[in-house]
VEXKOL-316776 format. One line per 10 residues: for each residue x, y, z of N, C-alpha, C. Coordinates in steps of 0.1 Angstrom, whole numbers. Layout:
N
X/Y/Z/X/Y/Z/X/Y/Z; ...
END
This chain:
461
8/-12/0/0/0/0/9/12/0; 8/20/-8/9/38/-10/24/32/-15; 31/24/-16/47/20/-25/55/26/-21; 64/28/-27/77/36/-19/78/48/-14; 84/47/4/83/58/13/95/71/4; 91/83/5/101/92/-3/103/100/8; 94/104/13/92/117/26/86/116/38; 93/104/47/86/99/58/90/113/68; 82/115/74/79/131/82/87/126/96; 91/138/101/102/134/114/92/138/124
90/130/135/79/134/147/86/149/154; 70/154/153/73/168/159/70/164/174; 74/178/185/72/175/200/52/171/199; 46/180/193/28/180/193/28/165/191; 33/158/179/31/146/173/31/136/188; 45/138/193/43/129/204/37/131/215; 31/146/217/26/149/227/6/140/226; 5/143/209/-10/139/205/-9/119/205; 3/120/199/5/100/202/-1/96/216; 5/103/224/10/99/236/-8/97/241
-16/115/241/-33/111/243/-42/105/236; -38/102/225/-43/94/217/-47/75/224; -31/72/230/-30/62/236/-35/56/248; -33/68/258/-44/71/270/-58/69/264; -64/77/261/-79/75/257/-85/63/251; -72/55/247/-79/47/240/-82/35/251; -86/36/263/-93/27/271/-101/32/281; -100/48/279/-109/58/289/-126/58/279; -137/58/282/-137/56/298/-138/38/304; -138/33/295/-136/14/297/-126/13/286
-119/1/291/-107/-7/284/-117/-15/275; -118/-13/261/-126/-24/254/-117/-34/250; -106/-39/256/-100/-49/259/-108/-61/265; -119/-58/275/-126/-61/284/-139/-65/278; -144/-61/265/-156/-63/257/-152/-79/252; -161/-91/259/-162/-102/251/-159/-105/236; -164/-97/231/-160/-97/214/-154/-83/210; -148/-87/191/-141/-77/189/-147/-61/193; -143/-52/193/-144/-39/196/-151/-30/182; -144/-35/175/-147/-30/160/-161/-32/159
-170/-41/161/-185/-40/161/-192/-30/170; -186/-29/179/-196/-14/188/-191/-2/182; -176/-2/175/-173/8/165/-184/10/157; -184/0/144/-197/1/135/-208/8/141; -215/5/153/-230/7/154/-227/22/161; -214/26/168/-212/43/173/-213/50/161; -199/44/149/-198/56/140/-215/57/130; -220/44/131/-230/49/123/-239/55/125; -243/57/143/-252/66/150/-243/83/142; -230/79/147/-226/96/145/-227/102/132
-227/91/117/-233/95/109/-244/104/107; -254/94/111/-270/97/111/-269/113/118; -261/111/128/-267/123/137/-258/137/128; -254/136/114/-250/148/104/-261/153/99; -273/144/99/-284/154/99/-287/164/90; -283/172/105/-288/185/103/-278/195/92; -275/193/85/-258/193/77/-258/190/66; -271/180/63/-270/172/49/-278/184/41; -276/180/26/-286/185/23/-302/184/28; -304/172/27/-318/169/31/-324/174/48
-313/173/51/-316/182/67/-319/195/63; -311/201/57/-315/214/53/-323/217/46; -331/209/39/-341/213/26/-353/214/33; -357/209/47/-370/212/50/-372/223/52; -362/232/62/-360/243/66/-361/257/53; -361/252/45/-360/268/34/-366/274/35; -384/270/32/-396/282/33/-390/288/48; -386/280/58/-392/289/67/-384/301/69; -371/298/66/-355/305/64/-359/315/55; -363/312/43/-370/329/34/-382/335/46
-387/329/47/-405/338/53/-396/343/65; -392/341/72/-382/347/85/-372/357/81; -360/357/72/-352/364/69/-354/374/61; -365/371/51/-367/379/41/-361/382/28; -348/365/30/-346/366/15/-356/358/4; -353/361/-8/-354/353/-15/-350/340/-21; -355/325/-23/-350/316/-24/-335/317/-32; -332/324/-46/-323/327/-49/-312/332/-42; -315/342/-33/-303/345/-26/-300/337/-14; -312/329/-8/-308/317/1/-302/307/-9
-301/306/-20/-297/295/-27/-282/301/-27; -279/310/-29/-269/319/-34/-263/318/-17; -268/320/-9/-260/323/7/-253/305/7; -261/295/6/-259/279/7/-247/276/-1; -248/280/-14/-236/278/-26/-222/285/-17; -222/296/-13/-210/300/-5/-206/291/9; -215/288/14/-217/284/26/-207/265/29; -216/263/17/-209/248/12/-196/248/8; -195/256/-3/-180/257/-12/-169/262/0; -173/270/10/-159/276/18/-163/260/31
-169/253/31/-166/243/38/-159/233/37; -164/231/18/-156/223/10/-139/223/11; -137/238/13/-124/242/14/-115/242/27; -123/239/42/-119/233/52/-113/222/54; -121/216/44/-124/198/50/-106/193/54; -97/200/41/-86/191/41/-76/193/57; -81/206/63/-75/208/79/-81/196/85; -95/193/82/-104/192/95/-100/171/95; -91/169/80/-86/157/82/-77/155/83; -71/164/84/-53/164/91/-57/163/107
-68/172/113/-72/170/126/-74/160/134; -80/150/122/-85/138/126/-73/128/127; -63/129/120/-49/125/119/-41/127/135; -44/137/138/-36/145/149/-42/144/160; -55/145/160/-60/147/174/-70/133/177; -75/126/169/-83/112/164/-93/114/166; -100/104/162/-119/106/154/-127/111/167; -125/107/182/-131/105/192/-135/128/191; -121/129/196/-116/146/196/-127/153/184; -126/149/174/-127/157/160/-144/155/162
-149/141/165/-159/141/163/-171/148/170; -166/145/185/-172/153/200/-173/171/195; -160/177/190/-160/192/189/-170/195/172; -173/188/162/-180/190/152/-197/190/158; -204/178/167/-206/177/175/-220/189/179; -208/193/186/-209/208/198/-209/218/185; -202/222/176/-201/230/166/-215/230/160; -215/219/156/-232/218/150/-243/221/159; -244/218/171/-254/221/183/-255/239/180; -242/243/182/-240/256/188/-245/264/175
-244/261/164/-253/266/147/-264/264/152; -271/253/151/-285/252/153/-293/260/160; -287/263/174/-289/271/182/-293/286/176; -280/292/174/-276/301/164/-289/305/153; -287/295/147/-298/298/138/-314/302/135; -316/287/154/-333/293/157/-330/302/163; -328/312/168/-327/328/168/-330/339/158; -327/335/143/-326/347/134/-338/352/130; -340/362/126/-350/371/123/-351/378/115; -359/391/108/-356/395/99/-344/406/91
-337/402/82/-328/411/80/-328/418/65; -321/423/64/-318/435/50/-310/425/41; -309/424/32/-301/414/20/-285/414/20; -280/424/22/-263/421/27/-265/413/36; -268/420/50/-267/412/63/-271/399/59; -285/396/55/-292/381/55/-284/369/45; -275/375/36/-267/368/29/-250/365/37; -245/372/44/-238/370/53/-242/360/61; -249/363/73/-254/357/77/-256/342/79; -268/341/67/-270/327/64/-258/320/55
-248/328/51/-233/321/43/-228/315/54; -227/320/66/-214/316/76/-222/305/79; -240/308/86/-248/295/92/-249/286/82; -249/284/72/-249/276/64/-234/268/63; -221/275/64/-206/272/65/-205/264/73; -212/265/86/-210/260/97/-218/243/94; -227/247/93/-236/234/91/-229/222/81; -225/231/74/-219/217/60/-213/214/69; -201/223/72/-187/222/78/-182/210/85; -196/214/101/-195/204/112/-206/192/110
-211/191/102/-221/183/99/-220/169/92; -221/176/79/-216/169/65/-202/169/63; -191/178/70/-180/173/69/-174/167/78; -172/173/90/-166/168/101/-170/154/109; -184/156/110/-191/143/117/-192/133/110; -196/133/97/-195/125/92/-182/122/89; -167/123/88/-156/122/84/-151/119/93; -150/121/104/-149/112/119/-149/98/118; -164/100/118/-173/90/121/-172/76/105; -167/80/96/-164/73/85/-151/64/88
-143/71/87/-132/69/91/-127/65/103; -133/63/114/-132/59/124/-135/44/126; -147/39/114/-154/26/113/-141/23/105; -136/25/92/-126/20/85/-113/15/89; -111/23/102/-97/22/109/-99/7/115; -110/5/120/-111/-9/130/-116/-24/119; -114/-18/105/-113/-36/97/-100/-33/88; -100/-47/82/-93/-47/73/-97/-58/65; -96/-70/66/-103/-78/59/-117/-81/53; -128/-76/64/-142/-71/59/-144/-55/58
-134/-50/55/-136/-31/58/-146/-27/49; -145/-38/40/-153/-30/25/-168/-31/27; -172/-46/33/-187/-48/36/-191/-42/49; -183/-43/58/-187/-34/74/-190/-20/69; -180/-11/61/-187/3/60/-194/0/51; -198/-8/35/-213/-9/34/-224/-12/36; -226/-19/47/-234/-18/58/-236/-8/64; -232/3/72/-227/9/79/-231/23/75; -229/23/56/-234/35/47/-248/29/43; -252/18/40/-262/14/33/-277/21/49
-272/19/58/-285/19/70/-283/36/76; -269/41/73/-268/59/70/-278/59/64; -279/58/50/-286/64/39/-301/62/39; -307/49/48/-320/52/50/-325/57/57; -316/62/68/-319/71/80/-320/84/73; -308/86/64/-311/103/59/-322/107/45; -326/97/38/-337/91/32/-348/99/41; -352/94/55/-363/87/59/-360/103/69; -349/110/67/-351/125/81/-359/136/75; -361/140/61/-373/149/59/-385/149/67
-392/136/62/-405/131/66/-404/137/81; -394/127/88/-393/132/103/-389/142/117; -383/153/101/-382/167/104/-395/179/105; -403/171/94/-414/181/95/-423/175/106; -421/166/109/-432/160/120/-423/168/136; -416/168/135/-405/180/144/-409/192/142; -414/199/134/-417/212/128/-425/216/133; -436/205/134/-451/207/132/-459/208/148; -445/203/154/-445/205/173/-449/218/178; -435/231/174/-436/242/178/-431/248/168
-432/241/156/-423/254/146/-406/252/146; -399/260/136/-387/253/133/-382/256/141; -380/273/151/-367/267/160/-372/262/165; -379/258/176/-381/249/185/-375/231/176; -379/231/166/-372/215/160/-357/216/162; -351/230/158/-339/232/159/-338/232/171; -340/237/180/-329/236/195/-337/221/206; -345/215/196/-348/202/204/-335/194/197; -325/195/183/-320/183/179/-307/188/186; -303/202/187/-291/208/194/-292/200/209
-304/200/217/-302/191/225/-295/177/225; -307/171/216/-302/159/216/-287/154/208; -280/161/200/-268/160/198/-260/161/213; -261/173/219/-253/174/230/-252/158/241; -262/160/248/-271/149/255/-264/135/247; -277/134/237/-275/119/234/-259/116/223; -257/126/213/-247/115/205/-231/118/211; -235/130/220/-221/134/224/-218/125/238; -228/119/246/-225/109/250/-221/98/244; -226/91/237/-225/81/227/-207/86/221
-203/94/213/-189/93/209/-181/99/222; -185/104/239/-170/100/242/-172/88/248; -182/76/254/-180/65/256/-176/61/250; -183/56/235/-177/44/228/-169/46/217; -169/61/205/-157/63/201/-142/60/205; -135/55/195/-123/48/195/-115/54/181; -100/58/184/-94/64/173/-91/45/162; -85/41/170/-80/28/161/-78/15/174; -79/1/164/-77/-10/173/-58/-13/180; -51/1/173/-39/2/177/-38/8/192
-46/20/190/-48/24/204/-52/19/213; -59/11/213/-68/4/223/-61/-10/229; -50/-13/222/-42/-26/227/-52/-36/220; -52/-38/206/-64/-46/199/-58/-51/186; -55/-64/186/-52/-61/171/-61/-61/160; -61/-56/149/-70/-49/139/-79/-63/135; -93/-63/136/-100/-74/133/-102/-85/140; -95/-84/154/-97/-91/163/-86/-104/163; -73/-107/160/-66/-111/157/-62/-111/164; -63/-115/180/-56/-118/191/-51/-105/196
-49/-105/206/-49/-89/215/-31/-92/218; -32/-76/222/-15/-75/228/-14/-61/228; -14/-56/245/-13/-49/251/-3/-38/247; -6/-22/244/2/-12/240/7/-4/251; 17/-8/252/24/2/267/20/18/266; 19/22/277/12/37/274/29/47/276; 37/38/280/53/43/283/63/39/272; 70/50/269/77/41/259/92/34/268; 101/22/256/110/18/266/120/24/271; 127/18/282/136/31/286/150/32/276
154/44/279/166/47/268/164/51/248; 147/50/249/147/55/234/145/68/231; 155/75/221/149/83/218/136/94/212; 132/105/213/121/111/214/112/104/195; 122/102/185/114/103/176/110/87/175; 118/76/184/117/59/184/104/62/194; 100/72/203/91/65/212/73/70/207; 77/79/190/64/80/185/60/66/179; 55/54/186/54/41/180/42/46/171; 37/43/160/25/44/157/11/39/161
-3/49/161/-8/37/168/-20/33/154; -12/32/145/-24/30/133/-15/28/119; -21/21/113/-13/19/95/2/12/100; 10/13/86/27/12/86/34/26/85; 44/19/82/53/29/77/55/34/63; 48/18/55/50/21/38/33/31/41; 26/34/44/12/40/44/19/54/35; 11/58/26/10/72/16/8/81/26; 18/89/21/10/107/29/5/114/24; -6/121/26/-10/129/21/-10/136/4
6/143/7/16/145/-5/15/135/-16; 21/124/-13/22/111/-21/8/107/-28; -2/107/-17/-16/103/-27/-17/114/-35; -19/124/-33/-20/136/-40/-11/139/-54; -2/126/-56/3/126/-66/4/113/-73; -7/104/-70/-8/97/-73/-19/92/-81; -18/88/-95/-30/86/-102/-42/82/-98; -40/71/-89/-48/64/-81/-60/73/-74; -51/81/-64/-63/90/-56/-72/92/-68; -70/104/-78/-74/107/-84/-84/99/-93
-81/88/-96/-91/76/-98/-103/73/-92; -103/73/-79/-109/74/-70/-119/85/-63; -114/92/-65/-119/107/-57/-129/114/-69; -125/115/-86/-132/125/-94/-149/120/-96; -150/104/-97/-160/99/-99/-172/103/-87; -166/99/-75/-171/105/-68/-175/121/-67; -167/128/-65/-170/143/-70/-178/147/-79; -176/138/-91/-185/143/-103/-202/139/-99; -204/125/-94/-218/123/-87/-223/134/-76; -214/140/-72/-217/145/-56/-225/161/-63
-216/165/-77/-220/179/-79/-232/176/-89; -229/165/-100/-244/163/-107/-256/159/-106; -251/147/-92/-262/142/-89/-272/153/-81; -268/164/-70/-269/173/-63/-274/183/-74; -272/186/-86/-279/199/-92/-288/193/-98; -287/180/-104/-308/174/-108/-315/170/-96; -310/169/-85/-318/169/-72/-326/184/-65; -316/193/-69/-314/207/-69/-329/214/-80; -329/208/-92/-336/218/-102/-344/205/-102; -348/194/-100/-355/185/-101/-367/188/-110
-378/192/-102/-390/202/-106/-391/208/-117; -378/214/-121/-380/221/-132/-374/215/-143; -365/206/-143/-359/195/-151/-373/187/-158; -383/184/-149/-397/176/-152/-403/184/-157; -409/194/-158/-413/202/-162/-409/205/-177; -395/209/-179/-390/206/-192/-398/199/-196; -395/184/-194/-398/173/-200/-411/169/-202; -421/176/-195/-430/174/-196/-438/167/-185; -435/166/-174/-436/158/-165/-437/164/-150; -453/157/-145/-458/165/-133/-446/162/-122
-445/171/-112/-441/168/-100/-438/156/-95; -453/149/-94/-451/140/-88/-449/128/-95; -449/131/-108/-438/118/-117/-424/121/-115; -419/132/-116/-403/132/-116/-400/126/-103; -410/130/-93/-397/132/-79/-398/114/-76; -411/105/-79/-409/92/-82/-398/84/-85; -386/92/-92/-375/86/-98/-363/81/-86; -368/87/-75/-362/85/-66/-360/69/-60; -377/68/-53/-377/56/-49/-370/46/-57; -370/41/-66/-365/29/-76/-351/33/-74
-342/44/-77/-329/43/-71/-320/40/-61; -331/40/-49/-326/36/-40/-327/21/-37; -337/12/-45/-336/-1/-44/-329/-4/-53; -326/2/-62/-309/-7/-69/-296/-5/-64; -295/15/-53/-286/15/-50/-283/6/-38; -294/-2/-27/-287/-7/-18/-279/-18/-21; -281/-25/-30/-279/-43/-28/-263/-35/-37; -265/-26/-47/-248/-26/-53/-241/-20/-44; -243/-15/-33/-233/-4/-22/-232/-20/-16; -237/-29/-11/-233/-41/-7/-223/-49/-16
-228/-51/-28/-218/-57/-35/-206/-49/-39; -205/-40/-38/-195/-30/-40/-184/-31/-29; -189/-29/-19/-184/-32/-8/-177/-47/-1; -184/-56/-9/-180/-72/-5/-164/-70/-18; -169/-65/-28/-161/-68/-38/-145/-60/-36; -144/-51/-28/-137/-39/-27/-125/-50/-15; -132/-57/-12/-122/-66/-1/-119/-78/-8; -124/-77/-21/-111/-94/-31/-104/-85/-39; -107/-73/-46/-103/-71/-55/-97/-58/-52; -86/-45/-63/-82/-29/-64/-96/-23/-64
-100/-13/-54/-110/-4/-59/-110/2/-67; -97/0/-83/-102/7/-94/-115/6/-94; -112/-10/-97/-125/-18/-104/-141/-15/-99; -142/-8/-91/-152/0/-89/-153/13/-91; -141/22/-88/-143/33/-98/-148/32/-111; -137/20/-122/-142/25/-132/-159/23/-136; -162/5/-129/-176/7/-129/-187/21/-127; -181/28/-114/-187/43/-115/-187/52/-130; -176/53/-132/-173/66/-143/-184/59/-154; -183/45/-157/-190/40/-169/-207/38/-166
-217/39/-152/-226/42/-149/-228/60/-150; -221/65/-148/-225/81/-150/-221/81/-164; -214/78/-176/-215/83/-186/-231/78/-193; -235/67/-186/-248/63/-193/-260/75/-187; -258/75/-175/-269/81/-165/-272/91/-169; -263/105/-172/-265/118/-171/-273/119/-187; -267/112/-196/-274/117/-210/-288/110/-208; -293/96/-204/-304/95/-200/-311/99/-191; -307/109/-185/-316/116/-170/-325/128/-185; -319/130/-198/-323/143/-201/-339/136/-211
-341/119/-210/-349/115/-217/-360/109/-207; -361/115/-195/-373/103/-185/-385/105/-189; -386/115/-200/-403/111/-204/-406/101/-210; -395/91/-212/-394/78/-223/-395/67/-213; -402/59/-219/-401/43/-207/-384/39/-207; -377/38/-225/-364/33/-221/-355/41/-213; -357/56/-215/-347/66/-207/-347/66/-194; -365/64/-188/-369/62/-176/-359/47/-167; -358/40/-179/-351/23/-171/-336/29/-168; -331/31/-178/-319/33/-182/-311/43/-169
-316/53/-171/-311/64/-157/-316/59/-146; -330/52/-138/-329/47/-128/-314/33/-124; -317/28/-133/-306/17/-132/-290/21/-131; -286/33/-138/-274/37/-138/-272/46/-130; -282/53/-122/-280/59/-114/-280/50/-99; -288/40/-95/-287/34/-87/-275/32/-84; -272/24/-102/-255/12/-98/-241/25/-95; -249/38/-96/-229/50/-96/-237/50/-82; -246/54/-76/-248/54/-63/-237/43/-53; -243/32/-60/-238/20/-50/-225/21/-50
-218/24/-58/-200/23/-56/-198/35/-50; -207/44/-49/-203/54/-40/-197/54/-22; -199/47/-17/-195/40/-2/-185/34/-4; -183/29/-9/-165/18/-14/-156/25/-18; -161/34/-28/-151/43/-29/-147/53/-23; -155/54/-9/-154/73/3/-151/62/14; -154/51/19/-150/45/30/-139/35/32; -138/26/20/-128/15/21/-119/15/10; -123/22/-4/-111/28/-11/-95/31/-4; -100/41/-4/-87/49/6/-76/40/13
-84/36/22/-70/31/34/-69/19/28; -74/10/14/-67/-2/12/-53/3/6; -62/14/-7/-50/14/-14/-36/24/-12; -38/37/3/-30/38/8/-26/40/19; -33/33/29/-29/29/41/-38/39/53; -37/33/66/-51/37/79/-39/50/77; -23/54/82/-15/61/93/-20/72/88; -23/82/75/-29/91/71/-42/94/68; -50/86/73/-63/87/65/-73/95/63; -65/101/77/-79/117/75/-74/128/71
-61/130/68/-61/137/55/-64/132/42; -59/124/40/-64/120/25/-75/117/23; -85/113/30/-98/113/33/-104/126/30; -99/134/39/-103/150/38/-102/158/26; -96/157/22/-90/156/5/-100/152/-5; -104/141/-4/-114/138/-14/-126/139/-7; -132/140/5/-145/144/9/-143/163/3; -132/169/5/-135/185/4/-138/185/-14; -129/179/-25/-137/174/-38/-151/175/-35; -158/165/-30/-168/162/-32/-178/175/-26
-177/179/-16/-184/191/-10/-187/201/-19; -169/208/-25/-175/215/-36/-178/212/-48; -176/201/-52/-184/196/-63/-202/200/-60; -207/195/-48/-218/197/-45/-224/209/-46; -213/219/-43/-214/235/-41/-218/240/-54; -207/234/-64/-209/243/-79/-218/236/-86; -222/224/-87/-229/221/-96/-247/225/-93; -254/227/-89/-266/232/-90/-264/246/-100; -250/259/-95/-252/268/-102/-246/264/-112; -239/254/-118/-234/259/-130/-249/252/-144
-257/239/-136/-265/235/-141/-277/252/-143; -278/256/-134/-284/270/-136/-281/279/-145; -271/280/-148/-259/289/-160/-261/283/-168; -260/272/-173/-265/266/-186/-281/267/-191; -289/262/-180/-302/264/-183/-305/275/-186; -295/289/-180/-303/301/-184/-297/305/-199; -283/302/-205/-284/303/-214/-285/294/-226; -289/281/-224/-295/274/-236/-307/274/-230; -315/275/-222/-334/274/-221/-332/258/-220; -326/253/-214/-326/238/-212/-317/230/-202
-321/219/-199/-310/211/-190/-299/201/-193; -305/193/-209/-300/189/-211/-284/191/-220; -282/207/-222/-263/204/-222/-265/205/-211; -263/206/-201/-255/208/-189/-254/195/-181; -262/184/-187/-260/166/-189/-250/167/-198; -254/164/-206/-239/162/-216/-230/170/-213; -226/179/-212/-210/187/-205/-208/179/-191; -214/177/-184/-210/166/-173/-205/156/-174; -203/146/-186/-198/137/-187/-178/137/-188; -177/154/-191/-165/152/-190/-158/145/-174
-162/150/-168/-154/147/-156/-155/130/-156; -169/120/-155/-164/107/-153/-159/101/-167; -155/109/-178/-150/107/-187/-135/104/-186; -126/115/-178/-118/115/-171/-117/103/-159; -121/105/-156/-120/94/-143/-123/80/-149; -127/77/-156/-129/66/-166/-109/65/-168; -104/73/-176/-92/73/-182/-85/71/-170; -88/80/-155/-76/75/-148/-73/61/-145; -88/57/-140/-92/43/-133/-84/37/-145; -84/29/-160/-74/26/-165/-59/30/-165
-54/37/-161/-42/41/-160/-39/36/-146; -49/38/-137/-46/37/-120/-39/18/-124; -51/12/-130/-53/-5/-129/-36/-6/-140; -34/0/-146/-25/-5/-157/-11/-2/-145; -8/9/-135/3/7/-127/3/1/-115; -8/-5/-113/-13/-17/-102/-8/-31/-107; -13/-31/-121/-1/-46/-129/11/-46/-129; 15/-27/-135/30/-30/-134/40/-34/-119; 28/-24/-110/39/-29/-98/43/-43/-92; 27/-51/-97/29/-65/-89/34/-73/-97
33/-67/-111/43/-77/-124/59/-81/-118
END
């Protein structure tokens, strides 16, 4: 994994000071040494609560909220669309700190403070009232910043990666599991936001879920969050235990006594992925779904309409995708643990070249098959390639940066593509170029994923 070390990094004093709490914590407030079975399973069932609990972060957390966000502030949806587009994009552009963080301080730290960050927005937010259009676009830019930020990036990116760290042999099916039961929860949080709404009105939904973040999931990740099965004196997958001195031995020097408590030493840094075809294999496909699929979810309504097509036929397209995306995020995931997750990238790139030109025909029974089906199957490799990608092909010891890296990709992908699908529709009077010019990107990522797999032969040749 990640091939030849070029620029192994010299432990700074922080490095050993963060080793060192890293190591402690990892049996505060119980030694899960002491848990009858592996640890990595109560892992799974924490990180995926702390998933779920991004919520308020996702898009779909935030989509119930709009009317009420215009009729309160006094913007108009365009410039709340307009405050979100900023809001996202300068989040998108955090993420790569906020996974070096997770590197440095570990998932338990990163996730607890995103957390509280998110609580303390929500909060924030059910307060606001009416304002004048500079202010209210300010405003809702930073509240919105905040929400991706600690939300959709940090909690979930914790919490992702935190599940990844504790497999190795099933990594690929444990996170899709793990994303497959995420995704029905955040599916199924509209519905059960407006029934929250409908209590006392949005803030009040708002500073009821600020509670229960604080209360419930911030209990939940400092009990049972865990940085790695290194820290905890565990070996990875449950592979017989053997206890990590919390001291180093006597007589070593300061940079011998940073023992690692996660990955090797061959593991990619940061740097190195970042120059490696591979990432890029990996990371565009995803990006390109995260911005396209997000601007036909985005203009949805009016995409149907084009086409000729009520409301409530377009937004139908949904359900059917989600029963093809679950069973391939499973097989994606089973598959990602025999085989290179090119081989799911490229499967991605070559599901979105079909998808996007047939999303612009769903008034047609074939176009209607065609994009539900291709959209399901780039869904499903979507989890393989954000959760167990990464640390097969370059190692746990960096993950949250390089993780952070291709999650911040994907954020702003999310960010630009609604407007640039906007920019096109306003000057062709249509949606469909703005389908076809999208195919460049998994067009690209098509080419890398071949090139990634053709130096994946050479190496093992």
């Amino acid at each position: 994994m990640g091939g030849e070390r070029i620029d192994e990094p010299v432990p700074t004093p922080s490095d050993v000071r963060a080793t060192r709490t890293r190591r402690l914590a990892g049996n505060r407030p119980f030694d899960p040494r002491r848990v009858p079975f592996y640890y990595g399973w109560v892992v799974v069932v924490a990180g995926t609560i702390g998933a779920i609990a991004s919520v308020p972060g996702q898009t779909a957390g935030v989509s119930v909220f709009t009317d009420d966000l215009i009729s309160t502030t006094g913007l108009t949806r365009l410039q709340l669309a307009i405050a979100y587009l900023i809001g996202t994009g300068t989040s998108g552009l955090l993420l790569g700190a906020g996974g070096r963080a997770i590197d440095r301080h570990g998932s338990r730290v990163v996730a607890f403070a995103a957390t509280l960050g998110l609580a303390a927005t929500l909060l924030g937010l059910s307060v606001i009232g009416p304002m004048s259009t500079p202010v209210g676009l300010v405003v809702m830019s930073i509240g919105f910043g905040c929400l991706r930020f600690s939300g959709q990036g940090l909690l979930t990116l914790a919490s992702r990666n935190m599940v990844a760290q504790w497999f190795d042999r099933r990594r690929g099916l444990v996170t899709a599991v793990s994303s497959a039961v995420a995704s029905f929860a955040l599916a199924a949080s509209p519905a059960l936001l407006l029934v929250l709404i409908d209590i006392d009105g949005f803030r009040t939904a708002w500073r009821i879920m600020a509670l229960a973040l604080v209360v419930v999931v911030g209990s939940i990740i400092i009990t049972f969050y865990r940085v790695s099965p290194e820290a905890a004196g565990i070996e990875i997958d449950g592979r017989g235990r053997t206890a990590i001195p919390d001291e180093p031995e006597p007589g070593t020097s300061a940079p011998e006594r940073t023992v690692p408590i996660m990955g090797t030493e061959h593991d990619a840094t940061r740097a190195q992925a970042l120059r490696d075809v591979r990432f890029w294999a990996l990371t565009i496909p995803v990006a390109a779904l995260s911005s396209t699929a997000t601007a036909i979810t985005f203009h949805i309504v009016d995409l149907g309409a084009e086409l000729g097509l009520t409301d409530d036929e377009i937004v139908r397209i949904f359900v059917p995708i989600a029963f093809v995306s679950v069973p391939i995020t499973l097989l994606t995931g089973w598959l990602t643990d025999r085989v290179t997750p090119l081989v799911v990238a490229t499967a991605m790139a070559l599901a979105q070249l079909v998808m996007y030109p047939t999303i612009g025909f769903l008034d047609t029974r074939w176009g209607a098959v065609a994009a539900v089906i291709t959209w399901g199957a780039a869904q499903g490799c979507f989890s393989a390639l954000t959760s167990a990608a990464i640390p097969k092909v370059f190692g746990r010891r960096y993950l949250g940066a390089i993780s952070g890296a291709q999650m911040s990709a994907m954020v702003i992908g999310s960010a630009i593509g609604p407007a640039f699908f906007a920019l096109v529709q306003s000057l062709t009077g249509g949606y469909r170029a703005a389908l076809w010019l999208s195919m460049i990107l998994p067009a690209i990522a098509l080419l890398l994923s071949i090139a990634g797999l053709r130096h994946d032969r050479h190496v093992t040749a």
